[in-house]
C-alpha positions as CSV (number, residue, x, y, z in Angstrom):
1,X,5.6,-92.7,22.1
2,X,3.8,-95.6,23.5
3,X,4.4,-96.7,27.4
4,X,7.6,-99.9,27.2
5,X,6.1,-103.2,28.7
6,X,8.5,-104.1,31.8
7,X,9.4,-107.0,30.0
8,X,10.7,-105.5,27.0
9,X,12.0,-103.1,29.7
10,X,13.8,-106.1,31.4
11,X,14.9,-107.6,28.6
12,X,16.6,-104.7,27.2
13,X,18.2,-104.4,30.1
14,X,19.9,-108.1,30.4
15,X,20.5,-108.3,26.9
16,X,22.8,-104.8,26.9
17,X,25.4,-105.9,28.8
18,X,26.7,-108.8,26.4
19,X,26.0,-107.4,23.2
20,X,28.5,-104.6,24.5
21,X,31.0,-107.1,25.5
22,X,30.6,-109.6,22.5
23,X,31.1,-105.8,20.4
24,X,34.1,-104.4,22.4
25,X,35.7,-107.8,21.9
26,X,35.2,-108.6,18.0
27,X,36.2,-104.4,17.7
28,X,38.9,-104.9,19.7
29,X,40.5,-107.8,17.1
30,X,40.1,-105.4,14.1
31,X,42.7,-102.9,14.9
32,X,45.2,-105.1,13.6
33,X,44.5,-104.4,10.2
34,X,45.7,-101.2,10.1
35,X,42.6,-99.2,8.6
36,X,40.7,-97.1,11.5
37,X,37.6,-98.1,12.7
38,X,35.9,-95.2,11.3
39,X,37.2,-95.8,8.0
40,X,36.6,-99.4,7.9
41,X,32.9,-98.3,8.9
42,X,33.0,-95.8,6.0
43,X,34.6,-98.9,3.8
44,X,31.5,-101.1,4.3
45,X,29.3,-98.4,3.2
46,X,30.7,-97.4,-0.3
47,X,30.7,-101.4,-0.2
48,X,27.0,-102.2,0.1
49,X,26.3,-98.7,-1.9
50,X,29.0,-98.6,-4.8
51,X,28.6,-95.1,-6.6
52,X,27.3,-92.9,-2.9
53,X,28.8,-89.3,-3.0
54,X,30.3,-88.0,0.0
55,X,27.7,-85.9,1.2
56,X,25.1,-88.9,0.9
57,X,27.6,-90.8,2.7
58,X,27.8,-87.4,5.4
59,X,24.4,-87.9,6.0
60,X,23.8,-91.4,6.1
61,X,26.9,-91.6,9.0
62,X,25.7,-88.8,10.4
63,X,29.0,-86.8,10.1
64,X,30.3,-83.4,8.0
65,X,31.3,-83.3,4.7
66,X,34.8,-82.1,5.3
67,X,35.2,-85.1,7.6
68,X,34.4,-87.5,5.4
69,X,36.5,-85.9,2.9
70,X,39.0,-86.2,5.0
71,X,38.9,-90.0,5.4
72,X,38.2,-90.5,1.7
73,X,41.4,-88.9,0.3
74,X,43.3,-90.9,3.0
75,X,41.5,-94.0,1.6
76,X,42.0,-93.3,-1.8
77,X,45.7,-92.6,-1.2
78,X,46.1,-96.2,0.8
79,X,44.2,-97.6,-2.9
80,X,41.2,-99.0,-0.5
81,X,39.0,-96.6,-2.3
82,X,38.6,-94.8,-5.8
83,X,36.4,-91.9,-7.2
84,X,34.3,-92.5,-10.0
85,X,33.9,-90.1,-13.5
86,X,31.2,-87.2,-12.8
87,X,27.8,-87.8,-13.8
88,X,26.6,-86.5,-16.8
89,X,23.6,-84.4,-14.9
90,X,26.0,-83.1,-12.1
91,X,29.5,-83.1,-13.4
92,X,30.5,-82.2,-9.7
93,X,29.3,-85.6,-8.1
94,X,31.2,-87.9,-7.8
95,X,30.8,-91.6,-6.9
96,X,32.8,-93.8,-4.8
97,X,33.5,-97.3,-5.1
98,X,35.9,-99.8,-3.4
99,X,39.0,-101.1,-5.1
100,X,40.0,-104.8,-5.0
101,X,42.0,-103.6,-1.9
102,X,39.9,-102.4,-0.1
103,X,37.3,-105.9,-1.0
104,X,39.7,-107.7,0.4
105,X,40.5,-105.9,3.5
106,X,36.9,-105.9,4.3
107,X,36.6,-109.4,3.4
108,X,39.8,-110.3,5.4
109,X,37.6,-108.0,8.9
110,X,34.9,-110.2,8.5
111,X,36.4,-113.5,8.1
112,X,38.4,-112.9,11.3
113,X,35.7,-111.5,13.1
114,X,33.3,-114.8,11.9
115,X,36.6,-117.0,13.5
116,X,36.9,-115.3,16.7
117,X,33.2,-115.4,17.1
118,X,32.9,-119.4,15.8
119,X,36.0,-120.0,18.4
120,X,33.9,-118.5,20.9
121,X,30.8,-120.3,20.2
122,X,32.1,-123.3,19.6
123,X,33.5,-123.4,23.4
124,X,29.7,-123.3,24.4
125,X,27.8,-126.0,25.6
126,X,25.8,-127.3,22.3
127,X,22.3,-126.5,24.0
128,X,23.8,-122.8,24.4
129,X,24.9,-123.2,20.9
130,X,21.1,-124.1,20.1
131,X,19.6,-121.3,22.4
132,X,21.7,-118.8,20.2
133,X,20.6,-120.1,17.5
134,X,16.7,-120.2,18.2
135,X,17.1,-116.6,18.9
136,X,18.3,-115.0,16.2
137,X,14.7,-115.1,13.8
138,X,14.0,-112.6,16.7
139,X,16.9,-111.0,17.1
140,X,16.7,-110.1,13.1
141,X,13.5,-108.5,13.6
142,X,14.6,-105.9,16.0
143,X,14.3,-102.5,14.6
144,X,16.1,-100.3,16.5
């Protein structure tokens, strides 16, 4: 691993403390829902990956297989989440996909999470509103 510029170093350090705030607060608003953080998390996924098996999903969320079992039958009993028909090479995987439930109650997250953070910004200064702005090319970059 290569030595960390005190810059980056310093930079890190400032910009930790309100990422974690600006997180805690927008997580803080989702528990009205209803739906776990942990399976809204695992929601998203099968989202952005219609079909993914559990144990891809396991791995990619870093959990156990039984876990994740665990929160799927408890999404597909609340209808936010369905199994798809075996695949013809492996008749034991199955696929996962979100119902139109479980669309909407991610799409319903992340439209009040966009409000509470356009409330927010728009009580800022418009130059702090620009500064935000400028940033975020570089923020998108970040690899972490």
């Amino acid at each position: 691993m290569s030595p960390i510029p005190s810059d980056a170093r310093l930079l890190a350090e400032e910009l930790r403390t309100p990422l974690r705030r600006i997180y805690r607060q927008l997580r803080r608003d989702a528990h009205n829902d209803g739906i776990p953080p942990l399976r809204k998390q695992l929601l998203i996924a099968i989202i952005d990956q219609p079909g993914i098996g559990v144990g891809d999903l396991a791995r990619q969320e870093n959990l156990r297989s039984p876990t994740i079992s665990g929160h799927v039958n408890a999404m597909v009993a609340a209808g936010l989440v369905e199994r798809t028909e075996p695949a013809a090479g492996d008749r034991r995987r199955v696929g996962l996909v979100a119902t139109a439930q479980g669309n909407d109650a991610i799409d319903a997250h992340r439209k009040r999470r966009t409000d509470r953070l356009a409330q927010a910004l728009a009580k800022l200064p418009v130059e702090s509103r620009n500064a935000i702005r400028a940033a975020i090319p570089a923020l998108n970059e970040l690899d972490l």
